[in-house]
N, C-alpha and C positions, 0 to 999 in steps of 0.2 A: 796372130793379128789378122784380122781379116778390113780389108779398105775397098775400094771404089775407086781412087785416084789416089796414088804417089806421084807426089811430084820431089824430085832429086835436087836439090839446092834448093836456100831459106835466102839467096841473096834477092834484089828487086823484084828480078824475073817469077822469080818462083813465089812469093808471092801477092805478084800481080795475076798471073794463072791459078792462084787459088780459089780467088776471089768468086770468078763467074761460077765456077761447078760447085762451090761452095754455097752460093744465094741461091742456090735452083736445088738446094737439098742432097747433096752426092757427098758421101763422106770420103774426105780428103786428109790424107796425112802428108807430112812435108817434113824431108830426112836433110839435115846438113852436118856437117862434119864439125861447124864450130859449136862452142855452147851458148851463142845466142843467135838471133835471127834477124835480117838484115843484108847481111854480107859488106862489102865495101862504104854504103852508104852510112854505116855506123860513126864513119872515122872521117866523111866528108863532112866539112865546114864550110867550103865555098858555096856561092851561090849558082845552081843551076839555071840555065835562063832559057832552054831550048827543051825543054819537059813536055810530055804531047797534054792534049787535053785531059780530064779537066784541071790540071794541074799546074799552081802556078810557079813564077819562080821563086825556088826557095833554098835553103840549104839543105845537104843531104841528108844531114841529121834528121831534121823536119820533115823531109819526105820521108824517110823510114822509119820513123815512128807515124805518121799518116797512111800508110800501107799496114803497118802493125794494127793503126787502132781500128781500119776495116773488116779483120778477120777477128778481133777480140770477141764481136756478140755470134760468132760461131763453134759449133765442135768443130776442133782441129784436131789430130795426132800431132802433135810437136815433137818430132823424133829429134830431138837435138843431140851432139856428138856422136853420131853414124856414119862410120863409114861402109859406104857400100860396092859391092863389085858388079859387073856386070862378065857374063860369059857366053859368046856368041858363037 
């Protein structure tokens, strides 16, 4: 497999870092260890109220499916269930 940008975790973070090198054309794959993508946000129901721009408050659910639906009109690698090592 050849990429341009891995990014290691499918929770918020990852991606929200998808996103920019994604729109500007860089092929990006995103490795997580569960079998869906998300991370914690999946399973939140409260409402967050301290979100940065442009996001309002919502519930976590709802922001992780609004992070997912940003990356949908892109190729992504979706490497779901990966575990991976690092050796330094």
């Amino acid at each position: 497999m050849k990429t341009d940008l891995l990014i290691i975790g499918g929770g918020p973070a990852g991606l929200q870092a998808a996103f920019e090198p994604v729109s500007k054309g860089v092929k990006v794959a995103i490795a997580d260890e569960s079998f869906a993508f998300g991370g914690q946000l999946r399973q939140q129901t409260q409402v967050f109220d301290c979100l940065p721009q442009p996001y309002e408050e919502e519930r976590g659910t709802v922001l992780c499916e609004k992070l997912m639906d940003r990356l949908r009109p892109f190729e992504i690698e979706w490497l779901s269930r990966h575990t991976l090592i690092g050796t330094y």
